[in-house]
C-alpha positions as CSV (number, residue, x, y, z in Angstrom):
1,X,23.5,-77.5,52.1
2,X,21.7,-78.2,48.6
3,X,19.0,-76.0,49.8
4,X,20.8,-73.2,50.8
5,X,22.5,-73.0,47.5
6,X,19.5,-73.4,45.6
7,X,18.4,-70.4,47.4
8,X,21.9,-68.6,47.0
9,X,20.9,-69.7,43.0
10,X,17.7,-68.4,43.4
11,X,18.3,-64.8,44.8
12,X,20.9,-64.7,42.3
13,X,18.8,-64.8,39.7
14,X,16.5,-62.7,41.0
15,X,19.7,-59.9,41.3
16,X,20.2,-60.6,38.0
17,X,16.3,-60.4,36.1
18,X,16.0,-57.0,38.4
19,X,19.9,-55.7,36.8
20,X,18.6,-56.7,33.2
21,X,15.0,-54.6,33.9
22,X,17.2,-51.8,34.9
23,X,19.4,-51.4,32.1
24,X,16.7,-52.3,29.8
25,X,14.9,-49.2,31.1
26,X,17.8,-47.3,31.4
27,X,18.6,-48.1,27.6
28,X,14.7,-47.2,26.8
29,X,15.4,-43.9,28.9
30,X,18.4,-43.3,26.8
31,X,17.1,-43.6,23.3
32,X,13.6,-41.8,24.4
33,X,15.7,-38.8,25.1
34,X,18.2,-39.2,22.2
35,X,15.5,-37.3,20.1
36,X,15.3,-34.5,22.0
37,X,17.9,-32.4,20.2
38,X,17.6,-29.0,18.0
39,X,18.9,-31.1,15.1
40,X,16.5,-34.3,15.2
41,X,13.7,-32.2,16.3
42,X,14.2,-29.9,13.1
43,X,14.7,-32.9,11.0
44,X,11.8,-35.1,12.1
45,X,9.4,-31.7,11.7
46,X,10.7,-30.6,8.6
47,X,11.3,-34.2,6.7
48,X,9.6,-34.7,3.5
49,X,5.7,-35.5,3.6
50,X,5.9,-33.6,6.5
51,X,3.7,-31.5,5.8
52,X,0.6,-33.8,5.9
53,X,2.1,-36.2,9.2
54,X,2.5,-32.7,11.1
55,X,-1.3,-32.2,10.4
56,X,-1.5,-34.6,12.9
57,X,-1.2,-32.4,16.9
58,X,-0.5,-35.5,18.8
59,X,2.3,-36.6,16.3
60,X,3.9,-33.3,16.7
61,X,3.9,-32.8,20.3
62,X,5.1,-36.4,20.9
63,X,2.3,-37.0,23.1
64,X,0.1,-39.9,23.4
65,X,-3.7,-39.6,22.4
66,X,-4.6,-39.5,26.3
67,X,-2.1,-37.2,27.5
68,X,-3.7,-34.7,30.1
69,X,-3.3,-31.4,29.6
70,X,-0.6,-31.0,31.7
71,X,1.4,-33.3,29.7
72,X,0.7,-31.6,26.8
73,X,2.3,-28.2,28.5
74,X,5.4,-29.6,29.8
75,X,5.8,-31.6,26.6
76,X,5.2,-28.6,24.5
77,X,7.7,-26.3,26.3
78,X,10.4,-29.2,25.7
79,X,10.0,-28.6,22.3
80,X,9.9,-25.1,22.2
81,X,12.6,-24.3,24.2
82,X,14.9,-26.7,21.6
83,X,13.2,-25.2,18.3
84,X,13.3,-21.5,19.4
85,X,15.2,-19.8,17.0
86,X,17.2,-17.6,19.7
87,X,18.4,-21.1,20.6
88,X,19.4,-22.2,16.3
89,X,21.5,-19.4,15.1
90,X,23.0,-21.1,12.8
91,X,19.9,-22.8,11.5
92,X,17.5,-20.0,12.3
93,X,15.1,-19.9,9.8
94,X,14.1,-23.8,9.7
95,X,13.9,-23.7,13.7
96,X,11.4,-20.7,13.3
97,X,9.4,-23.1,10.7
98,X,9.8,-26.2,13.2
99,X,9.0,-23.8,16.0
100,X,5.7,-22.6,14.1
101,X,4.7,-26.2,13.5
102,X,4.9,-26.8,17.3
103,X,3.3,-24.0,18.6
104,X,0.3,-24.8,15.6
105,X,0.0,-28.1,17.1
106,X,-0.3,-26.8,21.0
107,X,-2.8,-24.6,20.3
108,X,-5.2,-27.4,18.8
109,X,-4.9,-29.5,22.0
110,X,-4.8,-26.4,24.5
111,X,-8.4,-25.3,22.4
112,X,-11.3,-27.9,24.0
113,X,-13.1,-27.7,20.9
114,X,-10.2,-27.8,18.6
115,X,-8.7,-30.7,20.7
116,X,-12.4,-32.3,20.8
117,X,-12.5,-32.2,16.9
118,X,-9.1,-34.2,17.4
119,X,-10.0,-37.0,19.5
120,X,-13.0,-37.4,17.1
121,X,-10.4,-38.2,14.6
122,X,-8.7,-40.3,16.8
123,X,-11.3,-42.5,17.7
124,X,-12.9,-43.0,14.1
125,X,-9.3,-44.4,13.8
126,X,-9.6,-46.8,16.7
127,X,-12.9,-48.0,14.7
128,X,-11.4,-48.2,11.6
129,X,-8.4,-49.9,13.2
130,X,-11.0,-52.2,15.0
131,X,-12.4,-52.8,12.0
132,X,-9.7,-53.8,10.4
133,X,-8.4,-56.5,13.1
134,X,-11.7,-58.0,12.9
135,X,-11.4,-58.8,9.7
136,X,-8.3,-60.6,9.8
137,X,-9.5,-62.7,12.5
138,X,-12.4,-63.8,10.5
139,X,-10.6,-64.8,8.1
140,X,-8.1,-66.9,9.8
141,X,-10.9,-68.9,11.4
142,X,-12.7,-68.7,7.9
143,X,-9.1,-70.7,7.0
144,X,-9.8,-73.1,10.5
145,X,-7.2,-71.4,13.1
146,X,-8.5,-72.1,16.3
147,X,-6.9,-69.3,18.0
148,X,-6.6,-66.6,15.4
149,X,-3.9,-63.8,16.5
150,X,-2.9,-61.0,14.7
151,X,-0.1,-58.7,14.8
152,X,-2.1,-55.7,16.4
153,X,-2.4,-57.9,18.8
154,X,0.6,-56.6,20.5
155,X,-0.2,-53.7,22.2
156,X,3.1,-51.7,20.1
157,X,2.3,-53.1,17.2
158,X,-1.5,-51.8,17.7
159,X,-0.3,-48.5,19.1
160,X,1.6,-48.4,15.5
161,X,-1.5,-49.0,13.8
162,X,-3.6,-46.2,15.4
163,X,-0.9,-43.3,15.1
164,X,-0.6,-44.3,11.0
165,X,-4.3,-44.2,10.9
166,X,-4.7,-41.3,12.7
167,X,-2.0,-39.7,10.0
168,X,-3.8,-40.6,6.9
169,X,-7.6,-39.6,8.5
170,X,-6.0,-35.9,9.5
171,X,-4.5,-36.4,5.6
172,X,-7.7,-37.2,4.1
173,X,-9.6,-34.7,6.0
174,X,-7.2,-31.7,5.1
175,X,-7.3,-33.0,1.3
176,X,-10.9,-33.1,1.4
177,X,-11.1,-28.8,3.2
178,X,-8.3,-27.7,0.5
179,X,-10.5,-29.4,-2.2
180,X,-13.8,-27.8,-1.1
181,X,-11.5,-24.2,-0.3
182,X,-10.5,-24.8,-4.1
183,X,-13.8,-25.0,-5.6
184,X,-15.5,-22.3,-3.3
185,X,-12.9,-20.0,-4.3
186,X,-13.3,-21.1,-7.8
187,X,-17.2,-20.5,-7.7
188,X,-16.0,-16.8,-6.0
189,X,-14.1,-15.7,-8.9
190,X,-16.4,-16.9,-11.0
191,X,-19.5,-14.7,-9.3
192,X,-16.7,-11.6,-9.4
193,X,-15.5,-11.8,-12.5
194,X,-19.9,-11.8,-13.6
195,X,-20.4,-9.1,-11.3
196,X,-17.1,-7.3,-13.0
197,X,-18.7,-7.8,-16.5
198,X,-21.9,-6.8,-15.6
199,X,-20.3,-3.5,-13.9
200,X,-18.6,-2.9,-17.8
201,X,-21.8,-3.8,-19.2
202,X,-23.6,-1.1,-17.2
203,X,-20.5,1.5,-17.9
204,X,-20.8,1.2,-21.3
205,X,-24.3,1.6,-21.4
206,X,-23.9,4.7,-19.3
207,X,-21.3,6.0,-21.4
208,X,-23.5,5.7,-24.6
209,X,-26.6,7.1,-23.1
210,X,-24.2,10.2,-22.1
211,X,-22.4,10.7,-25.4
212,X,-26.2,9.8,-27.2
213,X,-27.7,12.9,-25.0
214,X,-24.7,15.5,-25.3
215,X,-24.9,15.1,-29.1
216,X,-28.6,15.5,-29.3
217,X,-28.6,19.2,-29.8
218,X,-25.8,19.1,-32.5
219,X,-28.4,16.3,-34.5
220,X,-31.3,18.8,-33.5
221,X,-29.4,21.8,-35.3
222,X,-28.5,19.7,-38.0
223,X,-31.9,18.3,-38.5
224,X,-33.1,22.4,-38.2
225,X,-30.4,23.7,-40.6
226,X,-31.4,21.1,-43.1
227,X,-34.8,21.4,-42.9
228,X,-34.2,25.3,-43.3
229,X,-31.9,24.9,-46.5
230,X,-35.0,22.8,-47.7
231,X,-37.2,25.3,-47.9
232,X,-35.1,28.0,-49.1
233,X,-34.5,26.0,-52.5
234,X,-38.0,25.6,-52.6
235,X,-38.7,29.4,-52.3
236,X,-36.4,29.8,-55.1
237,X,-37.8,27.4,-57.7
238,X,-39.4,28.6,-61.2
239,X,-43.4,27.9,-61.4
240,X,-45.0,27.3,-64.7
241,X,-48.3,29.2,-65.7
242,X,-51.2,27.4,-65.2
243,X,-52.6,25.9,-68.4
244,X,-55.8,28.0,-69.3
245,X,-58.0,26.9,-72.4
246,X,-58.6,28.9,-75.5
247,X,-62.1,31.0,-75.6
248,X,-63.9,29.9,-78.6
């Protein structure tokens, strides 16, 4: 009789671990999904310092950094078909700049080389991450822990790690192009505006050598005319007699 109840117990509790699972994942179902509204969508794409987190293609598209292509697709037409502005009238013109955002972010992973560049990001971040665990560790069994854990230790927790590594690498990187964009433009307008001055330069010298040779006959007549008036007063000038001596 004990028996049988301990196994009534037992299949009971089993009933009950297998009722918990399932409203856990039915609860983890629910607030997965909860996001995917026009609203939270436009929000979380258009937040502030959002324009350096949506840098980041994975971030955007909600994917993990091993989703298949496939994934990628369906994930990306989710999002679409919520940000398209047909679908926001009254909040057209931030759903086309969500929308834009998305569609940016899908074309880097539909690309191979653009999605290639990417993953390179993402696993310098799994180093750096890496890294960064490592050093914890030593130092906790620098301090004499035997069995030195650390919070990335849980996978979530490590998974949080990676995506805000991720963020600030694609941040660095895009800091770094707009700073070298900066300066090449710079060192652009500083050739053209050279190149403009030595264009004037050459105009001006143009100019003068025109104005110098169409006023050369007018400084030839003049020079003639004078010359001319020169000997003229000359012509007309009284001469002396030569001094002769007296005969003796």
């Amino acid at each position: 009789m004990a028996s049988s109840t301990h196994r009534g117990n037992t299949a009971g509790d089993q009933k009950e671990a297998i009722l918990k699972a399932f409203i856990t994942e039915v609860s983890k179902i629910e607030e997965r999904d909860s996001v995917y509204t026009s609203e939270i969508q436009i929000q979380r794409l258009l937040r502030p310092g959002s324009s350096y987190a949506n840098l980041n293609p994975f971030s955007v598209l909600m994917v993990d950094f091993d989703a298949s292509p496939e994934e990628v697709r369906k994930q990306y037409k989710k999002l679409s078909i919520l940000l398209h502005p047909d679908k926001n009238l009254d909040n057209r013109e931030k759903a086309q700049t969500a929308f834009d955002v998305v569609n940016k972010a899908y074309r880097c992973l539909e690309d191979d080389k653009t999605r290639s560049r990417a993953m390179e990001v993402v696993e310098e971040a799994k180093f750096k991450v890496n890294q960064v665990i490592e050093e914890k560790k030593r130092k906790l069994r620098k301090e004499g822990k035997r069995d030195p854990r650390v919070d990335e230790d849980d996978p979530e927790k490590y998974k949080h790690a990676l995506s805000v590594m991720v963020m600030k690498l694609f941040a660095d990187y895009e800091r770094r192009r707009r700073a070298l964009e900066d300066r090449d433009q710079e060192e652009r307008k500083r050739k053209r505006e050279g190149e403009i001055e030595e264009e004037e330069k050459k105009m001006q010298e143009k100019e003068w050598n025109k104005n110098y040779e169409e006023s050369r006959e007018v400084r030839v007549s003049s020079w003639k005319a004078f010359q001319s008036k020169g000997k003229k007063s000359k012509a007309g000038l009284f001469k002396p007699p030569r001094h002769r001596p007296e005969a003796k």
